[in-house]
C-alpha positions in Angstrom: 37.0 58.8 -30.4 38.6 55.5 -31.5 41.2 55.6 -28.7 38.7 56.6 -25.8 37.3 53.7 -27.1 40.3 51.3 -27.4 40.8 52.9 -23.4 37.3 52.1 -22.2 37.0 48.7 -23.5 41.3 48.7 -21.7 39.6 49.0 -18.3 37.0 46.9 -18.9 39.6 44.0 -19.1 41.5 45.3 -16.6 38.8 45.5 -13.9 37.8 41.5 -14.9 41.6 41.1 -12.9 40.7 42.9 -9.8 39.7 41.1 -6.7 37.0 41.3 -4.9 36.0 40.6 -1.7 32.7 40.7 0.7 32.8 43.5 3.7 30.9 42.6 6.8 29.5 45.4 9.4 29.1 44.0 13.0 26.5 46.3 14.8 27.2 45.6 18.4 23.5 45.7 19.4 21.7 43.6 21.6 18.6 44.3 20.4 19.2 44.3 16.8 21.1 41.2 17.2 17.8 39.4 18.8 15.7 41.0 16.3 17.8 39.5 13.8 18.2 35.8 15.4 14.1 35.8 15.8 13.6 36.2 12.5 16.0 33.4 11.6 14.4 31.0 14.0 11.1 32.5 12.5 11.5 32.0 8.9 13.3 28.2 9.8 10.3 27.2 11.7 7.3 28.6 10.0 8.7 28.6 6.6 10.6 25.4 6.3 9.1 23.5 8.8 6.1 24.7 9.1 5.9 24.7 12.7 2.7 27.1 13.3 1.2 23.4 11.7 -0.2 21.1 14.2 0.2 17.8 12.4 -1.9 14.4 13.4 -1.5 10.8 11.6 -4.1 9.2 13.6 -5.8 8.3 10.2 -9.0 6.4 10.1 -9.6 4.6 7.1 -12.0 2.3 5.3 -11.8 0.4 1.9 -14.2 -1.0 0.0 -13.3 -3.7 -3.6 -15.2 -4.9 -5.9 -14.0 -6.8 -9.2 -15.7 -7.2 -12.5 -15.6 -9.2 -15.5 -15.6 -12.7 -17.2 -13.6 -15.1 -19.0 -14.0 -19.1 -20.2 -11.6 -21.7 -19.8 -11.5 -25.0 -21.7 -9.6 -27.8 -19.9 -9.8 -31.5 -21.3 -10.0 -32.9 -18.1 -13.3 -31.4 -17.1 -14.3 -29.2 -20.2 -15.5 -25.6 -20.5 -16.4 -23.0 -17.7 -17.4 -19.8 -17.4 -15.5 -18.0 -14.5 -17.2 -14.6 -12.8 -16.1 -12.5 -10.1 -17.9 -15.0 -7.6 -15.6 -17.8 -8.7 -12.5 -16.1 -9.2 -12.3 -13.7 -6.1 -11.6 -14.7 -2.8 -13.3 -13.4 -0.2 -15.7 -12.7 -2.5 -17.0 -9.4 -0.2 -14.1 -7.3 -1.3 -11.5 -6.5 1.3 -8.1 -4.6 2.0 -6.6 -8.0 1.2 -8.0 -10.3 -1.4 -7.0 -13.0 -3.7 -7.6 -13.1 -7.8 -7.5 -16.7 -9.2 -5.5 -15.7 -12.5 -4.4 -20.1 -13.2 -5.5 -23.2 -11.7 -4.8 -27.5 -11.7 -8.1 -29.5 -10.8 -8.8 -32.6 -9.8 -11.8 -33.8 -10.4 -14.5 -36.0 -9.1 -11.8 -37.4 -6.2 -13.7 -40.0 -3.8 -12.7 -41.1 -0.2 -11.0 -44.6 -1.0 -7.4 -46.3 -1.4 -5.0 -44.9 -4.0 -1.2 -45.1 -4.3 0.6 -41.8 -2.7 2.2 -39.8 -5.1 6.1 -40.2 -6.2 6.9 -36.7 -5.4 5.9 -37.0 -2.3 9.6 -38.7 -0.7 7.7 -39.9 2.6 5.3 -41.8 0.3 7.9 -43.9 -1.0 8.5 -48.0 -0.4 10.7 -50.9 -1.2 8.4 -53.0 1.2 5.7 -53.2 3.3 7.9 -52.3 5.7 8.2 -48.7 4.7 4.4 -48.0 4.8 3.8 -48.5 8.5 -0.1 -49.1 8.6 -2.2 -45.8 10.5 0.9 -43.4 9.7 0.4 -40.0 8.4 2.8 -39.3 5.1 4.2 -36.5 5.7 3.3 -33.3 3.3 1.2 -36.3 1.3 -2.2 -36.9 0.8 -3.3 -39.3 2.9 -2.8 -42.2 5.9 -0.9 -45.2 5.1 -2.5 -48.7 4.8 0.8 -50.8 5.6 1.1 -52.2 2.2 3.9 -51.0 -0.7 3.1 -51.0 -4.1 5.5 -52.3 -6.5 3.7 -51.0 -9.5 4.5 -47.0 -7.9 6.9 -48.0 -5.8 4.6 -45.9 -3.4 2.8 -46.6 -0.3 -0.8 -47.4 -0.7 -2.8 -45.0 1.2 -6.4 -43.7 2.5 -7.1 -40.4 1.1 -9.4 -38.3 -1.3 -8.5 -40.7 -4.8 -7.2 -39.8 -7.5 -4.3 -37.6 -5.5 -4.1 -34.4 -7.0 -2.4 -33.5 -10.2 0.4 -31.9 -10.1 1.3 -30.0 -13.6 0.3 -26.4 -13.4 -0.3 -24.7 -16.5 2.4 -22.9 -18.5 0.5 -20.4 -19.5 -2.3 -18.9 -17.4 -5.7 -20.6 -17.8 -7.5 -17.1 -17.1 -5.3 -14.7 -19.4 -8.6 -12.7 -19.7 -7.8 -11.6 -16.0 -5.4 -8.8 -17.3 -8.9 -7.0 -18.9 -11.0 -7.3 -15.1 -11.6 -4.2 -13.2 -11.1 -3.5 -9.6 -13.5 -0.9 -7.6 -11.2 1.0 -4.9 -13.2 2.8 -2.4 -11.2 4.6 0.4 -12.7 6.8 2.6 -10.5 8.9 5.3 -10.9 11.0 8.1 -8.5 13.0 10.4 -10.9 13.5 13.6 -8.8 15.4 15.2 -9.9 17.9 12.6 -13.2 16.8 11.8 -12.1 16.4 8.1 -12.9 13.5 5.9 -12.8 12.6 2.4 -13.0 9.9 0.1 -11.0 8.6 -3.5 -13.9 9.0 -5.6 -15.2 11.9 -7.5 -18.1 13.5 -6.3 -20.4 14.2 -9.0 -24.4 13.9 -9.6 -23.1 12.0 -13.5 -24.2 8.7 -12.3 -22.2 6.8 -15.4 -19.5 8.7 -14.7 -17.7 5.4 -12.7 -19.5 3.1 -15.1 -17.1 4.6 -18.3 -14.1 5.9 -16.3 -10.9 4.1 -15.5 -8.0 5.6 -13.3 -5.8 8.3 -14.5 -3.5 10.4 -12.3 -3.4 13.4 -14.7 -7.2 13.3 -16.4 -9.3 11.3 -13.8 -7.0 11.4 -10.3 -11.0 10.5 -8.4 -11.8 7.2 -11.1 -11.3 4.7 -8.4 -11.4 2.0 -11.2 -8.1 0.2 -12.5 -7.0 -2.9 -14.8 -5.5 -5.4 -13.2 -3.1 -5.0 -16.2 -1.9 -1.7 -15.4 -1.8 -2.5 -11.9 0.7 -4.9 -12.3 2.5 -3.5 -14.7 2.9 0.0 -12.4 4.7 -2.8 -10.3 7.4 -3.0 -12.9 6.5 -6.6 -13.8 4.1 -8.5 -16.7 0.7 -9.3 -15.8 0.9 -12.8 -18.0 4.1 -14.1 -16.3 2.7 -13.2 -13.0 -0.5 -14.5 -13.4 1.0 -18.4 -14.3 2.5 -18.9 -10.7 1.3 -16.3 -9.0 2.5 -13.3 -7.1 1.3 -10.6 -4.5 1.1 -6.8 -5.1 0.8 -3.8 -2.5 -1.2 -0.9 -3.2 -0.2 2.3 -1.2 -3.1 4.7 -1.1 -1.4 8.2 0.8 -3.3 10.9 1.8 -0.7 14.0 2.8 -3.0 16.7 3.1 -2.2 20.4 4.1 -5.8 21.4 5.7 -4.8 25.2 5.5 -5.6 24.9 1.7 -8.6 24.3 0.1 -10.7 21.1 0.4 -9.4 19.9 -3.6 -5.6 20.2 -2.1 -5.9 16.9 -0.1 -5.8 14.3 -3.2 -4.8 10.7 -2.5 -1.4 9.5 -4.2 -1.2 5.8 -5.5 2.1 3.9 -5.2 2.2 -0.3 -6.6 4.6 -2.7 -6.1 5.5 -6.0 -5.9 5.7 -7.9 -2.4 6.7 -11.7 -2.8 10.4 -11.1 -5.3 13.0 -11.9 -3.2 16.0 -10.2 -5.2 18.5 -13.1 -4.0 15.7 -16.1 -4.7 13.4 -15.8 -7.5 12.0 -19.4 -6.4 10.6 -18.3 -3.6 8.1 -16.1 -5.9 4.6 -16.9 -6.4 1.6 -17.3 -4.6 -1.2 -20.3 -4.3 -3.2 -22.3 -2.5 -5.8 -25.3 -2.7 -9.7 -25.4 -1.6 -12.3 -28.1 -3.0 -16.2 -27.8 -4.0 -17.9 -30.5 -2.4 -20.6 -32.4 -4.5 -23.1 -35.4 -3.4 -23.7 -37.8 -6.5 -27.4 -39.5 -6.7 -26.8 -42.0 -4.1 -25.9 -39.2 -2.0 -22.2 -40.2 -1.7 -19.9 -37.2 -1.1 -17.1 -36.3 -4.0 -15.2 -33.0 -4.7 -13.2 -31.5 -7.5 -9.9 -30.1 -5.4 -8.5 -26.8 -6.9 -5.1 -25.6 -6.4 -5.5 -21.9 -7.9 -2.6 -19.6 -8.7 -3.2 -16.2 -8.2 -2.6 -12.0 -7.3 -2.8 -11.3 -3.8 -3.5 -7.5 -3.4 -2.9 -6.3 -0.3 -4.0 -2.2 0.3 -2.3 0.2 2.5 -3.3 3.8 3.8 -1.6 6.1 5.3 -1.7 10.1 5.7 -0.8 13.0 7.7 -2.9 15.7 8.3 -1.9 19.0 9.2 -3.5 22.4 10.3 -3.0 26.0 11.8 -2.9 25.2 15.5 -4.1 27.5 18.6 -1.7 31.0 16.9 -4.8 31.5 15.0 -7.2 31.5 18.1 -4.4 33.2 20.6 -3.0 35.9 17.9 -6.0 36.5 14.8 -9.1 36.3 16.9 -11.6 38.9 18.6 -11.7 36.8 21.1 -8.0 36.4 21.8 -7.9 37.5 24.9 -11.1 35.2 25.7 -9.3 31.8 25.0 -5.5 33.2 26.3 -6.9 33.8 29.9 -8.8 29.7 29.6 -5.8 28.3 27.6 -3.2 29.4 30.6 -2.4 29.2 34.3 -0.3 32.9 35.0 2.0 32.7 37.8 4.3 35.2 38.7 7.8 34.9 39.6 10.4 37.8 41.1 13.6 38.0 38.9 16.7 39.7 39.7 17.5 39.8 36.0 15.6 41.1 33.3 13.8 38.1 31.3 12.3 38.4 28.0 10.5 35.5 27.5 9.7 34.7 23.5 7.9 31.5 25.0 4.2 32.1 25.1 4.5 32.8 21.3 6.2 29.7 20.6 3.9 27.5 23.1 0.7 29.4 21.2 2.4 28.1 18.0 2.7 23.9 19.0 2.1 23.4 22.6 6.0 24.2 24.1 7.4 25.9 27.1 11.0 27.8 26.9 12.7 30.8 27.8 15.5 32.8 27.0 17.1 34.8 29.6 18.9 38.2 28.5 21.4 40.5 30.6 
């Protein structure tokens, strides 16, 4: 027994040393051989490719923002204030692109009158009267020369909205609170080539259900409510270094739905990032700009406090494709097949010397296409 042992496990070994090699049949069959090529093209088009799909990215879309939440800043120039949504956000309506003030320099209670221009400003500076030439714009200054120098600046003195604004932004960002606000995406969708709409949020009769929720791709994919905090940081960058100069963010709402599925198949997909980095010049980042709040003082004299706000620019994008079962369903699975074929097509017939079989009705009943394929 030992030795028909010892010999089985022998040829065991022996066999691992044997070569082996495929063996290939070639029926020489025409009709086996289209058979066979049909169900290639078959299984590549509806399986792969999904061509029985007719596909349409004609999407109409609407969104709808809304922000929420307060913070107070303390600045010694002009002392506290409380900032809400309809001082911070800009336009305040909510958009597809707005702006969140997140850090700010103000210049307060400035008064039409003469001033010297700012140093910074190289256009602005003198040696002599000479070098302010009166009625002259300075150019990317503050205001319209007067003709004079002034030795104590070494400026030109100028007409223009006095003092000329400050110029020191904030290290830090005056509205750190910002990273705690809320933003309300609505996005509604429809493909009307397919009568099919949706929207982002959940649809649900809990009316505190968007009052307590907050966006969560796994647990709550239909909260339409995110931190600005998170947003960011889904960007790859720090909310607190992006809020102090500024920067602008896309958000890339993408609806790829399959409309053969069920209605909860089509869910939107959220992408972030970060649009004003330039990889080869970081000093090109940031984002600001200046407007003023015009006041009139008791002997109805016009003044302003001028703002020059740092902030998030969000800008949202959406985009989809929808696809569904095209006219196979009506031409091939319906009573009325028959019905819609003789509607759907013009017959005309044709002599042929040659026997033709002609695969191309199916395909044009699949996605609208016309071929044939001759056969001897």
């Amino acid at each position: 027994v030992l030795v028909e042992g010892m010999a089985g496990w022998g040829g065991f070994f022996f066999s691992l040393l044997n070569y082996k090699t495929e063996k290939y049949v070639i029926a020489e069959n025409k009709r086996i051989g289209i058979l066979f090529r049909l169900y290639q093209l078959a299984v590549w088009v509806f399986v792969v490719k999904k061509g029985y799909q007719e596909k349409e990215e004609a999407i109409q879309t609407s969104v709808i923002t809304k922000l929420k939440g307060v913070t107070l800043t303390n600045v010694t120039e002009t002392g506290p204030y409380l900032w809400s949504a309809e001082d911070y956000v800009i336009p305040p309506n909510g958009e597809q692109v707005f702006f969140i003030v997140t850090n700010y320099i103000e210049t307060p209670n400035q008064r039409l009158g003469f001033c010297a221009e700012s140093f910074k400003v190289p256009n602005g500076r003198c040696q002599s009267d000479e070098d302010c030439i009166e009625g002259e714009p300075v150019t990317a200054g503050h205001g319209i020369k007067t003709g004079l120098c002034l030795n104590s600046t070494g400026t030109c003195e100028i007409y223009a909205w006095c003092p000329v604004e400050y110029s020191k932004r904030p290290i830090e960002p005056l509205l750190r609170e910002a990273e705690n606000f809320t933003i309300y995406i609505k996005n509604f969708i429809r493909f009307p080539k397919f009568e099919f709409s949706k929207s982002n949020v959940l649809e649900t009769s809990d009316e505190g259900y968007l009052k307590r929720c907050t966006h969560d791709s796994e647990k709550h994919p239909y909260c339409p409510i995110f931190h600005l905090k998170d947003l960011v940081s889904r960007t790859g960058h720090d909310f607190q270094e992006m809020a102090a100069k500024g920067g602008s963010v896309g958000i890339l709402i993408k609806w790829i739905c399959d409309l053969d599925k069920d209605y909860s198949y089509c869910n939107p997909q959220y992408s972030f990032t970060r649009l004003d980095i330039n990889l080869n010049n970081s000093m090109t980042s940031g984002y600001n700009f200046r407007y003023a709040r015009y006041y009139k003082d008791h002997n109805g004299e016009t003044y302003r406090s001028l703002y020059k706000v740092y902030g998030i620019r969000f800008d949202i994008m959406v985009n989809g494709q929808g696809a569904f079962a095209c006219d196979m369903i009506l031409l091939y699975m319906m009573n009325t097949s028959s019905f819609y074929r003789e509607r759907k097509f013009e017959i005309i017939n044709f002599k042929y010397d040659k026997h033709v079989f002609t695969f191309t009705g199916f395909i044009d009943d699949l996605c609208h296409g016309w071929g044939q394929l001759t056969i001897n």
